[in-house]
C-alpha positions in Angstrom: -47.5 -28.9 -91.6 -47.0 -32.4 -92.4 -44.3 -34.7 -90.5 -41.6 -36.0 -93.0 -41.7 -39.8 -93.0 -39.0 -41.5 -91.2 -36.4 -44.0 -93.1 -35.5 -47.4 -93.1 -32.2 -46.7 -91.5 -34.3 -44.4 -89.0 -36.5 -46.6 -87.9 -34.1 -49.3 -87.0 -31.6 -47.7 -85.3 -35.1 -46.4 -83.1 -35.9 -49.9 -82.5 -32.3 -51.9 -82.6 -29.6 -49.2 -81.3 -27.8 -49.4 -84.5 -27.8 -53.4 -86.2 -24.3 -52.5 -88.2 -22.5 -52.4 -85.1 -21.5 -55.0 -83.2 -20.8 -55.2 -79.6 -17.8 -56.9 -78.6 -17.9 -60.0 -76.8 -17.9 -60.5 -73.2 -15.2 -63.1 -71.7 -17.9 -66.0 -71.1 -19.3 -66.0 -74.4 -15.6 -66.0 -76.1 -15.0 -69.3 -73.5 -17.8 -70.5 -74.8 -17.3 -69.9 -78.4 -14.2 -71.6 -78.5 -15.2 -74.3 -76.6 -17.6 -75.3 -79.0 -15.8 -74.9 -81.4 -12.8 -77.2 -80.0 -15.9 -79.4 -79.0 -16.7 -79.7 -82.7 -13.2 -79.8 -83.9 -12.5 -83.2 -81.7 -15.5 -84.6 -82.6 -14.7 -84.7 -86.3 -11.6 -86.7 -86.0 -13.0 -89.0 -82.9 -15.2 -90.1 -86.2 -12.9 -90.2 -88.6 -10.6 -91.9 -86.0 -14.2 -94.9 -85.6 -14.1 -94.8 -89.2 -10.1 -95.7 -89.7 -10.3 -98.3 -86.9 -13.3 -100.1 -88.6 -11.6 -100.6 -91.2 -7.7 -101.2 -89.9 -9.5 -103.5 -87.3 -8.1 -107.1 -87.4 -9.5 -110.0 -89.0 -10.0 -113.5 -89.3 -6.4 -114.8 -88.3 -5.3 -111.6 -87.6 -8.0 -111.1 -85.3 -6.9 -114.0 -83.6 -3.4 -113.1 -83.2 -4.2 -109.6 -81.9 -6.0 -111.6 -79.0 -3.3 -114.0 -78.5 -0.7 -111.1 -77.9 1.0 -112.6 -80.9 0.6 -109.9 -83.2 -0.2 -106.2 -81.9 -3.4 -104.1 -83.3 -2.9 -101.5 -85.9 -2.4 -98.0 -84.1 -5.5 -96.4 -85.1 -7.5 -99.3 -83.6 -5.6 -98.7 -80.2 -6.0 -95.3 -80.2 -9.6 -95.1 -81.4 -11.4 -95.1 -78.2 -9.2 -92.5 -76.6 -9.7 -89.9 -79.2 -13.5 -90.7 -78.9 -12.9 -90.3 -74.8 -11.3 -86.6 -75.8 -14.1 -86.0 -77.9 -16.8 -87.0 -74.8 -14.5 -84.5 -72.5 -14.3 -81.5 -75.0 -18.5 -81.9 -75.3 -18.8 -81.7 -71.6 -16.5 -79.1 -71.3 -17.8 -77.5 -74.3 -21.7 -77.9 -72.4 -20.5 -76.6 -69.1 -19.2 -73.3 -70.9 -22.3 -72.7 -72.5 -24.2 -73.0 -69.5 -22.1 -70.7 -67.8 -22.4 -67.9 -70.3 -26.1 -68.2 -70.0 -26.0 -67.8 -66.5 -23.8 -65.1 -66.8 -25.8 -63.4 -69.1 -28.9 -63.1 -67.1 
């Protein structure tokens, strides 16, 4: 008697345990998904916040007046570098969760 050859479907649940179905995640790899993802998120507007202030940045005369105290700097300019300093914390944060859930899942 011959053996019936086995299916796709078969074979991979053998070798995989099932592909369609997804386990759920554990809490380290959810802290680190949305880490990144925050990571990412304030990293798009610390650029577009650099790319505002390069062009709202004060020139010629102005530029000198902003430095005299005379005249103050246009907001964006101000509050460029601490939107880049958020960014820098959510990417370390963001890096510290990610090694975390690959300790975790060893």
């Amino acid at each position: 008697m011959t053996e019936r050859k086995r299916t796709l479907a078969e074979v991979r649940e053998q070798k995989y345990a099932n592909p369609k179905v997804a386990k759920p995640l554990e809490t380290h790899e959810k802290v680190a998904d949305a880490a990144d993802t925050a990571a990412k998120a304030t990293r798009v507007v610390a650029v577009a916040a650099l790319a505002g202030a390069a062009v709202a940045a004060p020139t010629g005369l102005t530029a000198v007046g902003v430095s005299l105290g005379l005249v103050s700097a246009p907001l964006l300019v101000t509050a460029a570098p601490i939107l880049i300093s958020i960014a820098g914390g959510a990417a370390a944060i963001s890096a510290a969760a990610s090694l975390w859930s690959k300790y975790k899942k060893r």
